[in-house]
C-alpha positions in Angstrom: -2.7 -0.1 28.1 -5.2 1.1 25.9 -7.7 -1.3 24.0 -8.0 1.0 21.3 -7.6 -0.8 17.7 -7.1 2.2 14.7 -6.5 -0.2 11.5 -5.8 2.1 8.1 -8.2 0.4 5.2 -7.2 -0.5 1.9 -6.9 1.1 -1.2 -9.8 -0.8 -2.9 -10.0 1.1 -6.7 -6.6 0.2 -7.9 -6.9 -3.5 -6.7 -9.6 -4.3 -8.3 -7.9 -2.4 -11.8 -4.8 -4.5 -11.0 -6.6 -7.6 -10.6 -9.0 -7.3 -13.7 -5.8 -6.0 -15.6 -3.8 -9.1 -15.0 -6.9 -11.4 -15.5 -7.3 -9.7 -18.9 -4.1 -9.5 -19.6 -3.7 -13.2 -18.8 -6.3 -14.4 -20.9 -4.6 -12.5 -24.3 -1.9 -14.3 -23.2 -3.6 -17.8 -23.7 -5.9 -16.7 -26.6 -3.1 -15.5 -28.9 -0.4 -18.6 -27.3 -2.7 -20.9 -29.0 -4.1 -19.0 -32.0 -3.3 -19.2 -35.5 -1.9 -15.5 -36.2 1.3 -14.7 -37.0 4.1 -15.5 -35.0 5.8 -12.2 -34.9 2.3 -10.4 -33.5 1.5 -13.4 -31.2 4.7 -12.9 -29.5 4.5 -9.1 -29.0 1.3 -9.6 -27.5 2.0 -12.0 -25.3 5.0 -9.9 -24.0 2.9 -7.0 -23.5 0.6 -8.3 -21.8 2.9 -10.3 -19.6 4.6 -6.9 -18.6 1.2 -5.6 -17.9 0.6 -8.8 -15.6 3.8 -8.1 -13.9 2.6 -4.3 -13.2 -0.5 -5.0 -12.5 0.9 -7.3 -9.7 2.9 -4.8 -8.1 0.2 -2.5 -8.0 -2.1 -5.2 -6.2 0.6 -5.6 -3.8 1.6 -2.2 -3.5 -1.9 -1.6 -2.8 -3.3 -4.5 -0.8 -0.5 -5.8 1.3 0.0 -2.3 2.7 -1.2 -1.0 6.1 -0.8 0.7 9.7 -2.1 -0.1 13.0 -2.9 1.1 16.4 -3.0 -1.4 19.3 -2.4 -1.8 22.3 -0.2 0.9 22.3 1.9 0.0 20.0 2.2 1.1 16.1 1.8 -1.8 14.0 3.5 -1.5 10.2 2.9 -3.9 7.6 4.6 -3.5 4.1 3.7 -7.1 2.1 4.1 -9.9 4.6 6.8 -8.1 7.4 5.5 -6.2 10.0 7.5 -4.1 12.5 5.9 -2.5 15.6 7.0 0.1 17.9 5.3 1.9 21.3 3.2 5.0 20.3 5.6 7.1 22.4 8.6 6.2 19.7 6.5 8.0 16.7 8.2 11.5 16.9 7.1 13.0 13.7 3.7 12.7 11.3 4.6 14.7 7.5 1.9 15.2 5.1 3.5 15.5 1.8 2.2 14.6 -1.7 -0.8 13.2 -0.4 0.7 10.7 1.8 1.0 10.6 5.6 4.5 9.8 6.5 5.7 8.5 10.1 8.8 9.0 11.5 10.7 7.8 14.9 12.5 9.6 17.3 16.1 8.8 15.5 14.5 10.7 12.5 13.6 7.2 10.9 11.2 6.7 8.2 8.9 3.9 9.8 5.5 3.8 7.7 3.8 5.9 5.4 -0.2 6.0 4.4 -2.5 7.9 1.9 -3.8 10.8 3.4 -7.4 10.4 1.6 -7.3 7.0 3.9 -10.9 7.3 6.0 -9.1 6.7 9.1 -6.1 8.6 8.8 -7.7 11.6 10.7 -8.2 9.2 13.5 -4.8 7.9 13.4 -2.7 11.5 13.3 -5.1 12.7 16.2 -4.2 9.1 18.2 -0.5 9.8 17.4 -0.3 13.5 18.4 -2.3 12.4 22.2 0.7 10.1 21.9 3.3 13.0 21.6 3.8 13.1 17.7 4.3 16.2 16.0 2.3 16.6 13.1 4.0 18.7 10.1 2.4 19.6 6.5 4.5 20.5 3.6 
């Protein structure tokens, strides 16, 4: 077993536009709840901003909570809070498509998927392919 340890990094620029968007967007929400404007244009407001909260959460997450992992050889997967592993040898295909590294296993399984402008993605693919992956671009 190799002590290697290849961690993808996150996707800092959006995050931070997610979170300042939803603490904006959240503070509109409390200014015009308690002001003394119109009730019709209060609640339109407040109900775009709350759908901008909502988007701006799933970006965060989408963003943040997303990641791959070599260790131990094993690939490590984690999409929000579940993470799946498998042994490097089960990674049978790497597809660059769209700007986005996709893994695949040897059933023809989609098992993760990272941005190819990642800093360690380079790292990653070349680990993989010692490991027996093929690496396809589209």
């Amino acid at each position: 077993m190799s002590n290697k340890k290849l961690k993808s990094s996150i996707n800092k620029k959006p995050a931070i536009f997610a979170l300042i968007g939803i603490v904006l967007s959240t503070f509109f929400i409390f200014w015009f709840a308690f002001s003394n404007d119109a009730l019709s244009i209060r609640l339109i407001i407040i109900v775009f901003c709350s759908i901008f909260d909502i988007f701006g959460i799933i970006l965060f997450c989408g963003q943040a909570l997303v990641w791959v992992e070599i260790k131990d050889d094993y690939f490590h997967s984690w999409i929000l809070f579940v993470h799946r592993k498998v042994p490097l040898s089960k990674i049978k295909e790497i597809v660059c498509y769209d700007n986005a590294y996709t893994f695949y296993l040897k059933g023809g399984k989609k098992f993760a998927a990272i941005n190819s402008n990642d800093p360690m993605a380079g790292q990653i693919i070349m680990s993989l392919e010692k490991n027996g992956a093929k690496y396809i671009e589209k």
